[in-house]
MMTF fields as JSON, N, C-alpha, C and O atoms, coordinates in Angstrom:
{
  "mmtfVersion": "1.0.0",
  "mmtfProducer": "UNKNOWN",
  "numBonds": 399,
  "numAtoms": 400,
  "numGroups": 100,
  "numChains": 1,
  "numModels": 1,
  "chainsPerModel": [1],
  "groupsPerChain": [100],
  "chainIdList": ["A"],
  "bondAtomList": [4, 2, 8, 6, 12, 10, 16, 14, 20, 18, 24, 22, 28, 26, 32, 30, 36, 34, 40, 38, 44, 42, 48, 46, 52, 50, 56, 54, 60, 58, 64, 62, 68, 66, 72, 70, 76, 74, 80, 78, 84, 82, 88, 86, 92, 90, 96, 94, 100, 98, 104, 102, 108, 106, 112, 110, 116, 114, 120, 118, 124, 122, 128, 126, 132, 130, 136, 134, 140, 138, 144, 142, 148, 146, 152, 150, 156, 154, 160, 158, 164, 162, 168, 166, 172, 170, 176, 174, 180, 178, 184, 182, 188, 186, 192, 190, 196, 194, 200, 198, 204, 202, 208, 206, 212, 210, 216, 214, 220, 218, 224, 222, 228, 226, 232, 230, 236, 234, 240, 238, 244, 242, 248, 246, 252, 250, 256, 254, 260, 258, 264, 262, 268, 266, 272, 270, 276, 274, 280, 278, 284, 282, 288, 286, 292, 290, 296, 294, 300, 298, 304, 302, 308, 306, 312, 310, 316, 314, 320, 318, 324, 322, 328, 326, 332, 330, 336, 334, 340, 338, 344, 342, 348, 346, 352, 350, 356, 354, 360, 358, 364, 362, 368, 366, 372, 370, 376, 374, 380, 378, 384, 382, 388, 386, 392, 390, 396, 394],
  "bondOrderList": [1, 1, 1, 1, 1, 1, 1, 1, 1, 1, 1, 1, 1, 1, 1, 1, 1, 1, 1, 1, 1, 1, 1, 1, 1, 1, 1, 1, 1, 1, 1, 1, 1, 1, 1, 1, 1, 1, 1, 1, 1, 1, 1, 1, 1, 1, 1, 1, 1, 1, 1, 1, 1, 1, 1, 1, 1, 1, 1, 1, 1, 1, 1, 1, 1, 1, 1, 1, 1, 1, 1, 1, 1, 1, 1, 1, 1, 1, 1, 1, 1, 1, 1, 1, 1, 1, 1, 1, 1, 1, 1, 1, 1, 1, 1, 1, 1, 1, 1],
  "groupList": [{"groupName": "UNK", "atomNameList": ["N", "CA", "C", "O"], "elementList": ["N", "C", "C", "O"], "formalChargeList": [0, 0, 0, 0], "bondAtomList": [1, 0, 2, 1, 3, 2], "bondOrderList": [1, 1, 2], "singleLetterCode": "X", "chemCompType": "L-PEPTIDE LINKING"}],
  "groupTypeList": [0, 0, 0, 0, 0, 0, 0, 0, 0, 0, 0, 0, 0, 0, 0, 0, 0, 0, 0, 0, 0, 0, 0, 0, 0, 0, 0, 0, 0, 0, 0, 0, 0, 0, 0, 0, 0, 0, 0, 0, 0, 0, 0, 0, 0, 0, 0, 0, 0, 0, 0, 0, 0, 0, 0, 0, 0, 0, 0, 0, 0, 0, 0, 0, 0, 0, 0, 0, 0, 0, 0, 0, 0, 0, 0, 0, 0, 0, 0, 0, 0, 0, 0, 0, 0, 0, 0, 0, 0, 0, 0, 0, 0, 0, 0, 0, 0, 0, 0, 0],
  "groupIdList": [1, 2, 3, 4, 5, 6, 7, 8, 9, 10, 11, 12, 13, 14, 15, 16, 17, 18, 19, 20, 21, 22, 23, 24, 25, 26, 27, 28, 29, 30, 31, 32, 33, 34, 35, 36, 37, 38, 39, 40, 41, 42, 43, 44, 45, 46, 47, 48, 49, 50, 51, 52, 53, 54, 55, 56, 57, 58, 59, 60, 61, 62, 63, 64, 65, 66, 67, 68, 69, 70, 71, 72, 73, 74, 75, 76, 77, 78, 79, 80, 81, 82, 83, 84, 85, 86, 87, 88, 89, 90, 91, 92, 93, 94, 95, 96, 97, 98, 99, 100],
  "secStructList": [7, 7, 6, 2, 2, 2, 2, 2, 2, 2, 2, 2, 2, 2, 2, 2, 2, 6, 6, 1, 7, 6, 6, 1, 2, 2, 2, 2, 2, 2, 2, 2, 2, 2, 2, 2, 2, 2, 2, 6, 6, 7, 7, 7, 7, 7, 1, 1, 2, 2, 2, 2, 2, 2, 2, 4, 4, 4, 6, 7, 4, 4, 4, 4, 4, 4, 2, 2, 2, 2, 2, 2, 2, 2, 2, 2, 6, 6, 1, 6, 6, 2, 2, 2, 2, 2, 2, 2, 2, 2, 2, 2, 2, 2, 2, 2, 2, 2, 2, 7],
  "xCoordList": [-7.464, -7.441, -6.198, -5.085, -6.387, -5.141, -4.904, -4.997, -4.495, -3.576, -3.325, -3.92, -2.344, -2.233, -3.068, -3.165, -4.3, -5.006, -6.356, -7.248, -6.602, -7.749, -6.84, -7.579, -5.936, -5.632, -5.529, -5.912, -5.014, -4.971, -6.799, -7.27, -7.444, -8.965, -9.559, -10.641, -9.24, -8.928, -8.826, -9.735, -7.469, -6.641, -7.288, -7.107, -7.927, -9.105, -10.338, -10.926, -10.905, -12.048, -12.151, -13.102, -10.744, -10.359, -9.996, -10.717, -9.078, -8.952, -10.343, -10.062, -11.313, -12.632, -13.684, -14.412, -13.147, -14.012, -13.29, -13.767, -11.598, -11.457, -11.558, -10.742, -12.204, -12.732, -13.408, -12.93, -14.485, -15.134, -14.995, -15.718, -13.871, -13.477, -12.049, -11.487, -11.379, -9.747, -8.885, -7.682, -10.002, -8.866, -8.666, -7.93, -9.459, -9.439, -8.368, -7.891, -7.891, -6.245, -5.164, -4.418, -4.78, -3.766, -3.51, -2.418, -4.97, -4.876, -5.108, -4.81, -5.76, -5.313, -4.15, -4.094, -2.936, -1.587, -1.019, 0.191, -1.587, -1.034, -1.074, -0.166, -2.708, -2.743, -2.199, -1.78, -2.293, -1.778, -0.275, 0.023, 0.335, 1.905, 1.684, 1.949, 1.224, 1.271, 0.69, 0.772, 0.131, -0.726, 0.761, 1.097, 1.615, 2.85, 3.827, 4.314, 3.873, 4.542, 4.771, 5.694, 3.421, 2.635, 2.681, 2.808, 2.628, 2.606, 4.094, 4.374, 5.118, 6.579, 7.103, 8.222, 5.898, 6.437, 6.903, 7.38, 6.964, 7.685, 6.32, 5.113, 6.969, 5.748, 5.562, 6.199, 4.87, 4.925, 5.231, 4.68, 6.426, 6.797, 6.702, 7.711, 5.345, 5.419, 3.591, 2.715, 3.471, 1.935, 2.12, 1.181, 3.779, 3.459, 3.795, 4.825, 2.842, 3.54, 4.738, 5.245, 5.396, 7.317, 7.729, 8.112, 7.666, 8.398, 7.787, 8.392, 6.263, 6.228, 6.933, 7.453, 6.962, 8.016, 8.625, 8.521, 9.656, 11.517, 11.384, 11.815, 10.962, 10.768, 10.354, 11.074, 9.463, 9.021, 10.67, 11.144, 11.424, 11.724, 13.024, 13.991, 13.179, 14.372, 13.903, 14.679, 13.107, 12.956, 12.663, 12.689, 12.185, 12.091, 12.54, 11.7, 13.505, 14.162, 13.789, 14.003, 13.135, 12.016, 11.324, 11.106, 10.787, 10.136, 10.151, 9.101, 11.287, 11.625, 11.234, 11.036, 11.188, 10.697, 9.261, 8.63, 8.968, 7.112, 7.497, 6.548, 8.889, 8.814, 8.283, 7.665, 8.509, 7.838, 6.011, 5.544, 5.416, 3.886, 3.771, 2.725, 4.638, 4.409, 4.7, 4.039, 5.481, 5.997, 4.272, 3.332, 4.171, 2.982, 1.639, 1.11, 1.265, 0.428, 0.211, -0.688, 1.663, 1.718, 1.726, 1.763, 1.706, 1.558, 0.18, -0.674, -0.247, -1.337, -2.597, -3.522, -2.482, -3.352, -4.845, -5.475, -5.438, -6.754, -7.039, -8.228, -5.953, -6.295, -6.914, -6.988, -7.399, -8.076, -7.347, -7.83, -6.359, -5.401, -5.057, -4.549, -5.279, -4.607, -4.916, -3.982, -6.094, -6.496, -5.903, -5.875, -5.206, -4.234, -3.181, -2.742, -2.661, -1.081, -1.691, -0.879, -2.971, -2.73, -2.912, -2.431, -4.032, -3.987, -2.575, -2.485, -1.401, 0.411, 0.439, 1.111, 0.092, 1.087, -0.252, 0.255, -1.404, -2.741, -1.912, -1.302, -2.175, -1.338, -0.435, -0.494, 0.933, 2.056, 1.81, 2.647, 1.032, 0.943, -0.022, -0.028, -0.658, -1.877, -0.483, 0.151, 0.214, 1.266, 2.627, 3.097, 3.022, 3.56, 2.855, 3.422, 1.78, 1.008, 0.672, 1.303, -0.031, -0.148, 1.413, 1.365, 2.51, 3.984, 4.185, 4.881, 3.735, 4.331, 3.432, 3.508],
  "yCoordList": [17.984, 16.656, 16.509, 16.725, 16.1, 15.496, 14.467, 14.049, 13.696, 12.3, 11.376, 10.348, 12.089, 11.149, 10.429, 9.202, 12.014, 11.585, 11.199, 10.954, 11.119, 10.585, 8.833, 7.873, 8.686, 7.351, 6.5, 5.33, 7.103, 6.65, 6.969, 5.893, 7.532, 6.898, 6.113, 5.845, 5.221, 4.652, 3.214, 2.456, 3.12, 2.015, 2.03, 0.961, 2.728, 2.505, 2.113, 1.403, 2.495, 1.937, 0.545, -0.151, -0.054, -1.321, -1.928, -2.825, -1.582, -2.111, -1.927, -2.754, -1.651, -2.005, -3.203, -4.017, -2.624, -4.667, -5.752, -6.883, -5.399, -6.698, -7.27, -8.057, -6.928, -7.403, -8.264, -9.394, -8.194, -9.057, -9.993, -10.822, -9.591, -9.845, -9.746, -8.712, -10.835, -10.567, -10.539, -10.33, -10.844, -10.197, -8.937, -8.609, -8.077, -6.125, -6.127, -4.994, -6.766, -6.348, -6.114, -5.258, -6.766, -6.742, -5.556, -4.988, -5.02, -3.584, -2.185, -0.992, -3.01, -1.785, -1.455, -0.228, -2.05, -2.077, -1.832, -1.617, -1.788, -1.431, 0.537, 1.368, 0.678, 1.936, 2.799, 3.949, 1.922, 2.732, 3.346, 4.352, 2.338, 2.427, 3.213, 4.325, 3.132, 4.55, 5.56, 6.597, 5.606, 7.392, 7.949, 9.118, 6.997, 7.904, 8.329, 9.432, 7.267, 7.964, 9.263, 10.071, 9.137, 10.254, 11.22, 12.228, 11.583, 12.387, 12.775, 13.974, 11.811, 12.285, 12.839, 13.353, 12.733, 12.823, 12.277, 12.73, 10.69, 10.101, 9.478, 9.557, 8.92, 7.754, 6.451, 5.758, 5.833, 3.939, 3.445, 3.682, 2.597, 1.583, 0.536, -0.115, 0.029, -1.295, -1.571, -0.716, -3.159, -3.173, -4.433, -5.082, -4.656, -5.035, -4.75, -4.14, -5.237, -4.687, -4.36, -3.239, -5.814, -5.659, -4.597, -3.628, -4.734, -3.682, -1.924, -0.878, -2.168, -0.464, -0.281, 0.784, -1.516, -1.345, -0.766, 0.398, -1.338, -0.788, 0.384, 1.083, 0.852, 2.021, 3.175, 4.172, 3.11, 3.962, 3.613, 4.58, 2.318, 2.604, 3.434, 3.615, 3.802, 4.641, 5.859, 6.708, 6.313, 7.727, 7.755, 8.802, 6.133, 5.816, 4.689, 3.808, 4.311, 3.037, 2.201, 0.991, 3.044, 2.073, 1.183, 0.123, 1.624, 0.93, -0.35, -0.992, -0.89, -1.981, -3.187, -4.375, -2.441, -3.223, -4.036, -4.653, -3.787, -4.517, -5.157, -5.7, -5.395, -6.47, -7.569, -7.913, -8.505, -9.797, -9.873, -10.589, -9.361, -8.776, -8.246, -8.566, -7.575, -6.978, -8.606, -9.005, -9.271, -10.808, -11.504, -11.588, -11.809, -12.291, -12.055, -12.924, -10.706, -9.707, -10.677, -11.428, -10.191, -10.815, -11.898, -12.095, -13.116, -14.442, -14.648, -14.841, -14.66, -15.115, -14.168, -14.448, -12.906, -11.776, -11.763, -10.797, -13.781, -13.968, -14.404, -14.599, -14.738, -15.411, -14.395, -13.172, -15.348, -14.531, -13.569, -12.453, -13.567, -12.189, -11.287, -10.261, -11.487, -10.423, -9.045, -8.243, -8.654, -7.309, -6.865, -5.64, -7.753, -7.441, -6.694, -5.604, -7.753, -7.264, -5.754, -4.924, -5.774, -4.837, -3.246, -2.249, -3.468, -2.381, -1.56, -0.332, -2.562, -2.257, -1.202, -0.219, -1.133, -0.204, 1.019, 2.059, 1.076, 1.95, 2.852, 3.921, 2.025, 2.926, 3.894, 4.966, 2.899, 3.538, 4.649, 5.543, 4.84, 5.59, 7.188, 8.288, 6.713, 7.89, 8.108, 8.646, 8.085, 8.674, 9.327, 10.459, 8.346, 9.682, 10.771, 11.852, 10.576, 11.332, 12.736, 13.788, 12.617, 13.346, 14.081, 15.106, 13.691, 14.019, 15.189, 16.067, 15.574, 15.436, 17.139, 18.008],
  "zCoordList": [-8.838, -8.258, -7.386, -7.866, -5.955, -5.37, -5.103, -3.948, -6.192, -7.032, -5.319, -4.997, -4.514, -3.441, -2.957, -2.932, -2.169, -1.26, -1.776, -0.964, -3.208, -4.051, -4.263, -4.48, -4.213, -4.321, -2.93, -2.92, -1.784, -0.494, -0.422, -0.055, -0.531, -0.318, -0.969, -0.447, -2.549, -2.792, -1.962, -1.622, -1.772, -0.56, 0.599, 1.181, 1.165, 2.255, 2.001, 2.817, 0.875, 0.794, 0.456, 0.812, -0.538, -0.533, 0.768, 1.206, 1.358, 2.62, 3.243, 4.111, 3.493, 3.606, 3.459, 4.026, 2.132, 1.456, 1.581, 1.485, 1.893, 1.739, 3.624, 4.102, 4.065, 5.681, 4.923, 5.029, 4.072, 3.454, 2.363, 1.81, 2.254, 0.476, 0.493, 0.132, 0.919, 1.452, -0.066, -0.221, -1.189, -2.497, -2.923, -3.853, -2.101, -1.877, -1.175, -1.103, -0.726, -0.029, -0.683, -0.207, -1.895, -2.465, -3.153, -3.167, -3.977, -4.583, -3.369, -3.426, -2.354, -1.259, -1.049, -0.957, -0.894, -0.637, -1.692, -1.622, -2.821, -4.085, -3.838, -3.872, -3.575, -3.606, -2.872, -2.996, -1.968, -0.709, -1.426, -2.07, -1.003, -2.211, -2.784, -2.327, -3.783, -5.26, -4.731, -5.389, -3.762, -3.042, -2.435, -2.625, -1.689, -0.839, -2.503, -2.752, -3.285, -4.457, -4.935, -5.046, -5.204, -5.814, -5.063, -5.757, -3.466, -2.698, -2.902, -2.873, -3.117, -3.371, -4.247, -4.28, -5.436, -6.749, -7.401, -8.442, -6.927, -7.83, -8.804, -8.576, -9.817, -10.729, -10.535, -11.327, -9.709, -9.46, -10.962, -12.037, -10.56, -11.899, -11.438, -11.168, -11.194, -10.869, -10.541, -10.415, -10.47, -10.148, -9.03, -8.57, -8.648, -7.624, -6.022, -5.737, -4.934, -3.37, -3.349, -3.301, -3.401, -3.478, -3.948, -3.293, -5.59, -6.271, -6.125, -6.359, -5.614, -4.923, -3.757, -3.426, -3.001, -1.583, -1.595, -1.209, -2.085, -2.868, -3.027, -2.111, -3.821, -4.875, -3.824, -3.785, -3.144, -1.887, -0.977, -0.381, -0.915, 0.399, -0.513, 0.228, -1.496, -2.204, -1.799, -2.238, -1.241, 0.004, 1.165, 1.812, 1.87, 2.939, 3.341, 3.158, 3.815, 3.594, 4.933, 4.996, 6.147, 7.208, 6.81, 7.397, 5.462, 4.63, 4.5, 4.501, 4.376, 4.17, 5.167, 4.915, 6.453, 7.372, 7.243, 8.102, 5.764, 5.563, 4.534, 3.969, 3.849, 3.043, 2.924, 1.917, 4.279, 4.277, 4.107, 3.221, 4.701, 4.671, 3.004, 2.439, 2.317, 0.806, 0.203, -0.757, 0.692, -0.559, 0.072, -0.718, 1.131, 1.391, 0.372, -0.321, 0.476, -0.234, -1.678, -2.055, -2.319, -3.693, -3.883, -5.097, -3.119, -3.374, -2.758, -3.623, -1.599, -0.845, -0.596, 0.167, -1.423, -1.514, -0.943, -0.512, -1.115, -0.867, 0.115, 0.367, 1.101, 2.481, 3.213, 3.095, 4.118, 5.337, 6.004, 5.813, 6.724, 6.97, 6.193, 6.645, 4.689, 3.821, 4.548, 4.542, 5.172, 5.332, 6.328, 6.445, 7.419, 8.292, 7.738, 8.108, 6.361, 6.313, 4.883, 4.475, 4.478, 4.081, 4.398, 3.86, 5.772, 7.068, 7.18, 7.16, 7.311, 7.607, 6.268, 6.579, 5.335, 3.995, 4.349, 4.77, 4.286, 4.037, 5.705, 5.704, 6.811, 7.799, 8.099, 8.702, 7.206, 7.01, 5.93, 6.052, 5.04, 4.227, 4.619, 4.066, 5.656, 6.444, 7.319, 6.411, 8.148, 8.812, 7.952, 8.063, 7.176, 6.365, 5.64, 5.477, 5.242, 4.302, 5.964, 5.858, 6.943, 8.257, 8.59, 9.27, 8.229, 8.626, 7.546, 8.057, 5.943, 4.95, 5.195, 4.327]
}
């Protein structure tokens, strides 16, 4: 099994539904998150955007630049844009994952 890229497909297929279903966003961005982890080796300690943020940006600290979109995520997960801001982590995570 490869843990990353079985979890970043995962985070896409969520980011999928939630076009339809904007509460598939929040665990897309979750996964997404825990697929670059996992690709690092590290273990996600956390179940939320924010705190996978951080934790990822402690090897990528660009990272940080999606904080506001990750606090969003975790409060407003069901709005209609969620799938926007959760497109931003599933992205960022297919370009490092393509770099790696």
């Amino acid at each position: 099994m490869n843990e990353p890229f079985d979890t970043l497909g995962d985070a896409e297929r969520l980011l999928a539904e939630s076009e339809q279903t904007p509460s598939s966003a929040r665990p897309a961005a979750v996964a997404a998150l825990r697929a670059l982890l996992y690709e690092w080796g590290v273990t996600p300690r956390a179940d939320s955007v924010v705190a996978l943020l951080e934790q990822a940006a402690e090897t990528d600290d660009s990272l940080l630049h999606f904080r506001a979109e990750a606090a969003v995520l975790d409060r407003f997960g069901d709005e209609p844009d969620a799938a926007d801001r959760a497109r931003i982590f599933v992205d960022a995570t297919r370009a490092r994952l393509a770099n790696i």
